[in-house]
Short mmCIF file of the C-alpha atoms (twelve columns), coordinates in Angstrom:
data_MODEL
# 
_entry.id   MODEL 
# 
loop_
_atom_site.group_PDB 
_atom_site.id 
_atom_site.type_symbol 
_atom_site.label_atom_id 
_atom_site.label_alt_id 
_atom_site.label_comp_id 
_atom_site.label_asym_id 
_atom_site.label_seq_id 
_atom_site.Cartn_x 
_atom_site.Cartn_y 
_atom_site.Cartn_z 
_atom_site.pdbx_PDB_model_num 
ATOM 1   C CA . UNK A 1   43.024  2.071   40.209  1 
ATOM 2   C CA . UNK A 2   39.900  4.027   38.396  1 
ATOM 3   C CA . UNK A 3   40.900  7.216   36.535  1 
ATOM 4   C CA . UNK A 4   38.720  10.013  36.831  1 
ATOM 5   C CA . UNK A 5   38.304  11.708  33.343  1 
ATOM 6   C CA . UNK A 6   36.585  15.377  33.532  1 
ATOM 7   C CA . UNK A 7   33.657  15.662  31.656  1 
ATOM 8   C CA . UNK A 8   34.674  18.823  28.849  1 
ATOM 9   C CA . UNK A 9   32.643  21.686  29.373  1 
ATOM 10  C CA . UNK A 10  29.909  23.293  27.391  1 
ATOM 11  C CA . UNK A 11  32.244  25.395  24.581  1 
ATOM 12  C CA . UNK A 12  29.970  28.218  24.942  1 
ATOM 13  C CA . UNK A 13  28.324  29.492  28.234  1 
ATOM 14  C CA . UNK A 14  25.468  31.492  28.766  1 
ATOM 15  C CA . UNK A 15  27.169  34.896  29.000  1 
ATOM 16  C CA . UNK A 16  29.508  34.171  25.883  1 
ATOM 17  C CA . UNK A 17  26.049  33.541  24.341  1 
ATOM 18  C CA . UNK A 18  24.164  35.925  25.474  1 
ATOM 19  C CA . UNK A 19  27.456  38.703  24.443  1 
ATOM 20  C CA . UNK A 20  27.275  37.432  20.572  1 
ATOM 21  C CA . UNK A 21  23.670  37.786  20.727  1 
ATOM 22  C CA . UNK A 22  23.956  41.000  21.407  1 
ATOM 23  C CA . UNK A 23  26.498  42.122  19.199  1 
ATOM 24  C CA . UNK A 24  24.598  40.380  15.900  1 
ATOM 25  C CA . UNK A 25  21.428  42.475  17.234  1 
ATOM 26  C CA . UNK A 26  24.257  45.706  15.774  1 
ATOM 27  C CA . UNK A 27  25.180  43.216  12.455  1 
ATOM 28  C CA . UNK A 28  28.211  42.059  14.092  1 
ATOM 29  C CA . UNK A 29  29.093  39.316  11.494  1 
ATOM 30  C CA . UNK A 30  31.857  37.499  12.992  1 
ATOM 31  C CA . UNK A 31  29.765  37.521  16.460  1 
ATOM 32  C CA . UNK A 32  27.086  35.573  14.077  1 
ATOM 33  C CA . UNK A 33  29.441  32.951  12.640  1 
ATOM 34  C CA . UNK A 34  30.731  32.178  16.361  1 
ATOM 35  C CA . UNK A 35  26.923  32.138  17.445  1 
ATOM 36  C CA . UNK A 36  26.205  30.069  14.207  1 
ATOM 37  C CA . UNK A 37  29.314  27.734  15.209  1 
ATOM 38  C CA . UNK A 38  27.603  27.325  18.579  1 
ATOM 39  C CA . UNK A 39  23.850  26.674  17.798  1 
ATOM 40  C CA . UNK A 40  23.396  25.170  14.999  1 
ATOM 41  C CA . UNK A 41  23.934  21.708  15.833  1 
ATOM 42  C CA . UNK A 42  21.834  21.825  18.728  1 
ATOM 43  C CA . UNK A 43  18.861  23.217  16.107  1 
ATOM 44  C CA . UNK A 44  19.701  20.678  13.646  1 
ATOM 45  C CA . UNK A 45  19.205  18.070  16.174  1 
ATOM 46  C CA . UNK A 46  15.936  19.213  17.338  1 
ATOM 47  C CA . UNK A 47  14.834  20.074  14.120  1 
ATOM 48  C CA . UNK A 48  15.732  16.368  12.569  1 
ATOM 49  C CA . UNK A 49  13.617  14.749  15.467  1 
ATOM 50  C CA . UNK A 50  10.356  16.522  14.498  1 
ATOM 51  C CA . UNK A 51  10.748  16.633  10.796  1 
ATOM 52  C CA . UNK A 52  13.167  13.078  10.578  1 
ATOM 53  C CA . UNK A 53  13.797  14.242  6.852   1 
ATOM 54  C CA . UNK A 54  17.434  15.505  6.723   1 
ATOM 55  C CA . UNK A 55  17.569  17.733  3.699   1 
ATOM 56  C CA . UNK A 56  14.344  19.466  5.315   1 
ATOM 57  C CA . UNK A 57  15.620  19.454  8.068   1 
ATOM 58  C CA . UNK A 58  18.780  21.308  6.772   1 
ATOM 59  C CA . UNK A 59  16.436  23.904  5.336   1 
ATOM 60  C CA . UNK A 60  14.844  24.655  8.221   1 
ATOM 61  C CA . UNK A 61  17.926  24.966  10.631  1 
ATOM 62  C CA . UNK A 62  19.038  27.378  7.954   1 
ATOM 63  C CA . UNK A 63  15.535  29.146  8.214   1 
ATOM 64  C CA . UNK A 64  16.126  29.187  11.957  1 
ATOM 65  C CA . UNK A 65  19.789  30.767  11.593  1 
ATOM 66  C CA . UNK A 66  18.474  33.367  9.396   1 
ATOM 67  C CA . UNK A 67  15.628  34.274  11.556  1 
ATOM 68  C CA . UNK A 68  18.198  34.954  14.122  1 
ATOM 69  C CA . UNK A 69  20.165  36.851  12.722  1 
ATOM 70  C CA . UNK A 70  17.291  39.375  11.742  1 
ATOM 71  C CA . UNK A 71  15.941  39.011  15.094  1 
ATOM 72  C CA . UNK A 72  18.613  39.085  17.398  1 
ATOM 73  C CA . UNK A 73  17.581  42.627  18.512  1 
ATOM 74  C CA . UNK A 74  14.512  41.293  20.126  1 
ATOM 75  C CA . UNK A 75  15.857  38.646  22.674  1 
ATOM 76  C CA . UNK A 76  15.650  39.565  26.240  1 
ATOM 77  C CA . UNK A 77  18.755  38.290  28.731  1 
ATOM 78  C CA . UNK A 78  16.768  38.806  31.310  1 
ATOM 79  C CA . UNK A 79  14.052  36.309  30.445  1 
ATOM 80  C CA . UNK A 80  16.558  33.214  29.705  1 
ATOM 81  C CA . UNK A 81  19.031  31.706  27.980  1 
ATOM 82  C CA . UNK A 82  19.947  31.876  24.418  1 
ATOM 83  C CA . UNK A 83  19.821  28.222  23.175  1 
ATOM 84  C CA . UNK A 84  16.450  27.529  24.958  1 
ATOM 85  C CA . UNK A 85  15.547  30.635  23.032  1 
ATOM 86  C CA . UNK A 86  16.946  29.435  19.596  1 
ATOM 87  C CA . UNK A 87  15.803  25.926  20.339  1 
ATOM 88  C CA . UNK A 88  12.287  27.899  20.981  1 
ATOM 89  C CA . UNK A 89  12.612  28.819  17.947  1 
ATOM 90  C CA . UNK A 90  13.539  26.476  15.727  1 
ATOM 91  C CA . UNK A 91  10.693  23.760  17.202  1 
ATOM 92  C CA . UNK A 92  8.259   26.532  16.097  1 
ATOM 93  C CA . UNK A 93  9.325   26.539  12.679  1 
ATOM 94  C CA . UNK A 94  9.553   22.457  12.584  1 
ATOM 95  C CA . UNK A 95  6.619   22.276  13.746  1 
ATOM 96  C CA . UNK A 96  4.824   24.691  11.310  1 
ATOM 97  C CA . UNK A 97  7.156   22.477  8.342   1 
ATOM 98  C CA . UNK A 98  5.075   19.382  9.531   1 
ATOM 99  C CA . UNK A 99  1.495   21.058  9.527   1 
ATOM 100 C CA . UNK A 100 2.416   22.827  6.399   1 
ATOM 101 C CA . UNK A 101 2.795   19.786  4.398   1 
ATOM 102 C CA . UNK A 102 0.239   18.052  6.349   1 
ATOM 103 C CA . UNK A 103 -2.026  21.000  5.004   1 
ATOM 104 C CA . UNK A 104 -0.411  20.744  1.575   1 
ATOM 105 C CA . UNK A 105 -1.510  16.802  1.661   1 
ATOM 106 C CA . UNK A 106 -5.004  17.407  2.339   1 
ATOM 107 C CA . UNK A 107 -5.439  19.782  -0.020  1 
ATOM 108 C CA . UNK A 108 -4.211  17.427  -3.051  1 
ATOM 109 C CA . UNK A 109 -6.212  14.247  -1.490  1 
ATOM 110 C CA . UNK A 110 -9.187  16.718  -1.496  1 
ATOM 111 C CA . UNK A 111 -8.477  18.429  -4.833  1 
ATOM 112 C CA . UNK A 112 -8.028  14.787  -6.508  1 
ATOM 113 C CA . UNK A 113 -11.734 13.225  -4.779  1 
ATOM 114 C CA . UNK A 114 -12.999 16.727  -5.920  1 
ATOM 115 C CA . UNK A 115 -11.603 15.703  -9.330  1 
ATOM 116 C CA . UNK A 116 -12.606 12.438  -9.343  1 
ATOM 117 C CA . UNK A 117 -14.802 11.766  -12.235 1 
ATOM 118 C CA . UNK A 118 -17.563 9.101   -12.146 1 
ATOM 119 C CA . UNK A 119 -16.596 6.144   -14.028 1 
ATOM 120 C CA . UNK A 120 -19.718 5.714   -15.954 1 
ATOM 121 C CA . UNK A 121 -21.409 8.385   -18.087 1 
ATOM 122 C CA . UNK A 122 -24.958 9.061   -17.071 1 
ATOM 123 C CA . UNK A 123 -25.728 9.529   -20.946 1 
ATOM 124 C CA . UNK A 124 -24.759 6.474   -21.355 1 
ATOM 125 C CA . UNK A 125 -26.236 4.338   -18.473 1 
ATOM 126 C CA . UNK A 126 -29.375 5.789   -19.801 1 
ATOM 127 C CA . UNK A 127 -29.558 4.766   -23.404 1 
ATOM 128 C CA . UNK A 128 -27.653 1.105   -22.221 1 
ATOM 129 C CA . UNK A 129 -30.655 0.755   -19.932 1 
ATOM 130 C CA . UNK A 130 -33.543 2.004   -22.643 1 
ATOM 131 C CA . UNK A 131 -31.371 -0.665  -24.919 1 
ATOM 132 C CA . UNK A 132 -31.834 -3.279  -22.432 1 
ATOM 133 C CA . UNK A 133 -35.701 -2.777  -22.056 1 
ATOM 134 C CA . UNK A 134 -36.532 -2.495  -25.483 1 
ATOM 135 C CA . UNK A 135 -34.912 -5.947  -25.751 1 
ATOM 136 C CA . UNK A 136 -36.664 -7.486  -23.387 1 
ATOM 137 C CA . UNK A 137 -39.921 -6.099  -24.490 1 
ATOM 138 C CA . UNK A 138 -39.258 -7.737  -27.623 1 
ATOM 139 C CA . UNK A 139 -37.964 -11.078 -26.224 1 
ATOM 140 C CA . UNK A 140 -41.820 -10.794 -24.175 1 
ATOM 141 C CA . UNK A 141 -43.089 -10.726 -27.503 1 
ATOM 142 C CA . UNK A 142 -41.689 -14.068 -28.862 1 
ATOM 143 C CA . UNK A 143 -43.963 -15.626 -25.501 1 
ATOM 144 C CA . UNK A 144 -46.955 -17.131 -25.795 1 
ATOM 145 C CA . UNK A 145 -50.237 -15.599 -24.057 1 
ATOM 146 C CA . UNK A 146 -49.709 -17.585 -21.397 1 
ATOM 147 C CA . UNK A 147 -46.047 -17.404 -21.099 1 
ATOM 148 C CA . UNK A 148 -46.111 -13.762 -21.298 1 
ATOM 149 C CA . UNK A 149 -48.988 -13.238 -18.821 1 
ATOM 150 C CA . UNK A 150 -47.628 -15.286 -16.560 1 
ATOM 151 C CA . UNK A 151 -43.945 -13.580 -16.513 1 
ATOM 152 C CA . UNK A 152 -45.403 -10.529 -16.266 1 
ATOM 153 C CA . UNK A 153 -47.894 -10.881 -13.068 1 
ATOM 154 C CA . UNK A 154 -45.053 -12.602 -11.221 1 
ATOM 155 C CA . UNK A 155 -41.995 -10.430 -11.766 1 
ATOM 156 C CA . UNK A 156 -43.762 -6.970  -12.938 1 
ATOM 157 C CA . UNK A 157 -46.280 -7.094  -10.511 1 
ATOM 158 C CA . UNK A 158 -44.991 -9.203  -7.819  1 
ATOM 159 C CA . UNK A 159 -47.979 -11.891 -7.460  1 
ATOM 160 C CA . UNK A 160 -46.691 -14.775 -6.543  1 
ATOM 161 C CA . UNK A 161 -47.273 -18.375 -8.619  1 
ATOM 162 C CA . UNK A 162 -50.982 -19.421 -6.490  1 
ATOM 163 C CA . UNK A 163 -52.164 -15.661 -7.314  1 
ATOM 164 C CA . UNK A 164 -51.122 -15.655 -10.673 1 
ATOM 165 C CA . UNK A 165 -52.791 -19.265 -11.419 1 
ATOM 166 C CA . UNK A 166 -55.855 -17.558 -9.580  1 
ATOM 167 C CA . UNK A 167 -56.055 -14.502 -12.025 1 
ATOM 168 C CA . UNK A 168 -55.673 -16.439 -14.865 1 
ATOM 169 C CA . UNK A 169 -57.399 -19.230 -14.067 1 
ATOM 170 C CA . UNK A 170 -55.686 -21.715 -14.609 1 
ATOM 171 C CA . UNK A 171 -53.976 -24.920 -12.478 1 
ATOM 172 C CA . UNK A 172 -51.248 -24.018 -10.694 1 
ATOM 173 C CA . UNK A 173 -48.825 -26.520 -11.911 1 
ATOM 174 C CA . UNK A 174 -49.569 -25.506 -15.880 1 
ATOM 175 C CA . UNK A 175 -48.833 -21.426 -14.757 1 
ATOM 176 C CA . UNK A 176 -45.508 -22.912 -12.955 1 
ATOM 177 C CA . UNK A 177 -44.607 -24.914 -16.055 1 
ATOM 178 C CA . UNK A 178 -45.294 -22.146 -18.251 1 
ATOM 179 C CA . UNK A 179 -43.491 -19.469 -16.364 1 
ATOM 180 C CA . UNK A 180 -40.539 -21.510 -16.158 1 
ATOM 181 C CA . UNK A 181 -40.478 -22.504 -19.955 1 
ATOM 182 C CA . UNK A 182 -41.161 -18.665 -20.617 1 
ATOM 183 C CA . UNK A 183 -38.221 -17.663 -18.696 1 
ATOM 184 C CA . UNK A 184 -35.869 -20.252 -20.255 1 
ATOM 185 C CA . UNK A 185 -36.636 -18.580 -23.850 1 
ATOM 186 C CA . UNK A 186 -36.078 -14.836 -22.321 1 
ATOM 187 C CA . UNK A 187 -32.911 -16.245 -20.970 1 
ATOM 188 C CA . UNK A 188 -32.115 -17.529 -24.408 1 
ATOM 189 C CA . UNK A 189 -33.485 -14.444 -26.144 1 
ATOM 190 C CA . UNK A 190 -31.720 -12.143 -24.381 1 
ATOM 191 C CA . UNK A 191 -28.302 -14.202 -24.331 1 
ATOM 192 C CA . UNK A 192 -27.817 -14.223 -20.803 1 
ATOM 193 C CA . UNK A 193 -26.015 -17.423 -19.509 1 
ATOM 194 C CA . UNK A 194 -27.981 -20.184 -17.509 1 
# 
């Protein structure tokens, strides 16, 4: 045999609803802690499943409650029913929670790349690079003629190795031979690993 169990009713209807709504709209205080008693879970509820933070939540159900109570005077029976109302608006103020720390986020993330400080000093690029030519100016120097000349077509000028046998005249294999023996003692002169 299947019992039937009745389903409890709603512990506040509409017009119970609608009655403390209008008596807080006058500063009825106990009509408020009845309508408090019989909306706030319903605007906690919402409020958790935009914001899914429970202590902001809180905050914001309490924000909701408040605005209520100061607005109370403005709800209209005839265009619905309170909780839909209250619900109304206590999604409003979740969702401006959400963009307002949204907001808040983008403003740090584009106060800290505004921040952001290069991590070399141009000052200091500049005289490291002057340093770095003035070395290998002087390593050029330890070259011979050829050495030098040779270097200095091919990777200053861009000739290649037949051009720069061609403008100095001399056999291709000796410019070849001297280019790479004049690069071994830059690479030495400078200290730069092979």
């Amino acid at each position: 045999m299947s019992t039937v169990v009745p389903l409890p009713t709603p512990r506040w209807r509409g017009p119970e609803l609608k009655e403390l709504v209008a008596k807080v709209a006058f500063g009825d205080h106990d009509a408020f802690g009845r309508l408090y008693d019989a909306v706030a879970g319903p605007v906690f509820g919402l409020v958790r499943r935009v914001l899914r933070d429970s202590a902001q939540s809180e905050e914001v159900t309490q924000e909701v409650m408040l605005e209520l109570w100061r607005t109370a005077a403005r709800y209209r029976p005839d265009r619905g029913e309170v909780l839909p109302w209250v619900l109304t608006m206590a999604h409003r103020r979740a969702v401006d929670r959400v963009r307002s720390a949204q907001a808040a986020a983008d403003r740090d993330q584009l106060a800290a790349a505004r921040s952001h400080t290069p991590v070399f000093d141009e000052t200091a690029e500049q005289a490291e690079g002057r340093l770095e030519r003035e070395q290998v100016r002087r390593c050029l120097r330890t070259l011979t003629e050829l050495q030098r000349e040779s270097v200095t077509l091919a990777y200053y000028r861009g000739y290649s190795y037949r051009e720069v046998a061609d403008m100095l005249g001399a056999p291709l294999g000796t410019v070849k031979t001297r280019m790479r023996d004049g690069l071994i003692r830059l690479r030495d002169c400078l200290g730069v690993g092979s």
